[in-house]
C-alpha positions in Angstrom: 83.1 154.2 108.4 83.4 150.6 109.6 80.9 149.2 111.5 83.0 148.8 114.2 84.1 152.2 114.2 80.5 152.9 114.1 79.6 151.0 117.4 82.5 152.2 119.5 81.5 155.8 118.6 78.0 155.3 119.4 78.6 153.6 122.6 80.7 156.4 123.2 78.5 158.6 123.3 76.1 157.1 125.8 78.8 157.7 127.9 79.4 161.4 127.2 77.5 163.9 129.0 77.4 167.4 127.7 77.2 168.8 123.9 80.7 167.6 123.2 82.1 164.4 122.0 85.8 165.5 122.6 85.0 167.9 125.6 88.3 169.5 127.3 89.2 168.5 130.6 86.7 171.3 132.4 83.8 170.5 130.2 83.4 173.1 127.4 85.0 172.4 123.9 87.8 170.7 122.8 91.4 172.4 124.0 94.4 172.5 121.1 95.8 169.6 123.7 93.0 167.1 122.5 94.1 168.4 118.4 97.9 167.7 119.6 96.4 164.0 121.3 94.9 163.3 117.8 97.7 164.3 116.2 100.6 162.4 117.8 98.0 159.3 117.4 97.8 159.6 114.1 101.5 160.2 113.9 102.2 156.7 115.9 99.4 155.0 113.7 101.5 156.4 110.4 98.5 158.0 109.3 100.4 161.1 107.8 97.9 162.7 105.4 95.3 163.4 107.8 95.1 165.9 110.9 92.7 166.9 113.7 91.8 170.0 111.4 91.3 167.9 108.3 89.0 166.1 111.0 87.0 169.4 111.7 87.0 170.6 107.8 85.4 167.5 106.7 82.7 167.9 109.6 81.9 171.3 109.0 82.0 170.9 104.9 79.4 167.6 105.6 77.0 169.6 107.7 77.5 172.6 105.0 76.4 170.7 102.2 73.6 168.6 103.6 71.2 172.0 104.8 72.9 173.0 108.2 72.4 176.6 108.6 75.8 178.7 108.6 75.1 179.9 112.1 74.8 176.2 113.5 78.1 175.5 111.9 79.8 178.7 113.1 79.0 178.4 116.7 79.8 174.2 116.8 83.3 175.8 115.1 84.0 178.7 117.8 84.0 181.1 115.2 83.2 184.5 116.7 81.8 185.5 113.6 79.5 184.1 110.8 82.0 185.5 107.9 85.2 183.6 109.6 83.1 180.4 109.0 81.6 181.4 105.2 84.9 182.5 104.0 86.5 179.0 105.2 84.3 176.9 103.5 83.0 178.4 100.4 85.3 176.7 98.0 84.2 173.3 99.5 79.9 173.4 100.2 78.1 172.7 97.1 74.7 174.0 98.8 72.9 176.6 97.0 71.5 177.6 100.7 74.8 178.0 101.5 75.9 180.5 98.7 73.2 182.7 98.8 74.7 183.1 102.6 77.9 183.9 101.0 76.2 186.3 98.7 74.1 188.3 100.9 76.5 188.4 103.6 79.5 189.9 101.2 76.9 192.6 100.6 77.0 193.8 104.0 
């Protein structure tokens, strides 16, 4: 991340109020119209290997593999349940946390 990026991000946030950094238009989480925003930027910037997704992948993979509990991760994601969430990412954490998650919860 440049340091630019960095600073207007962080000054961003200042101005944010609320859990969200992308909140929809009535507060609450992001809607699939702030993905399609993202997306049509990146598509004007010629960015073509990258999506809003790939955005939301990387976040939840980064936060996966540096301690976050699965739970965390599954309610920041909207996923209504915690196995949505483990089956997404297992291929990509490299957390043993994380895989004895996996483990336990395929035993249920």
């Amino acid at each position: 991340m440049t340091n630019r990026l960095r600073s207007t991000l962080l000054n961003r946030r200042r101005l944010i109020e609320g859990e969200y950094f992308f909140p929809g238009r009535f507060g609450g989480h992001k809607s699939i119209k702030n993905s399609q925003v993202l997306d049509a930027t990146f598509q004007r910037a010629g960015i073509t290997d990258i999506s809003s997704h790939n955005l939301r992948k990387t976040f939840a993979t980064r936060l996966l593999n540096r301690g976050a509990a699965i739970t965390d991760v599954q309610h920041l994601l909207g996923h209504s349940s915690v196995k949505t969430t483990a089956r997404a990412y297992a291929a990509f954490v490299k957390n043993e946390r994380f895989t004895q998650t996996i483990d336990l919860s395929d035993q249920l």
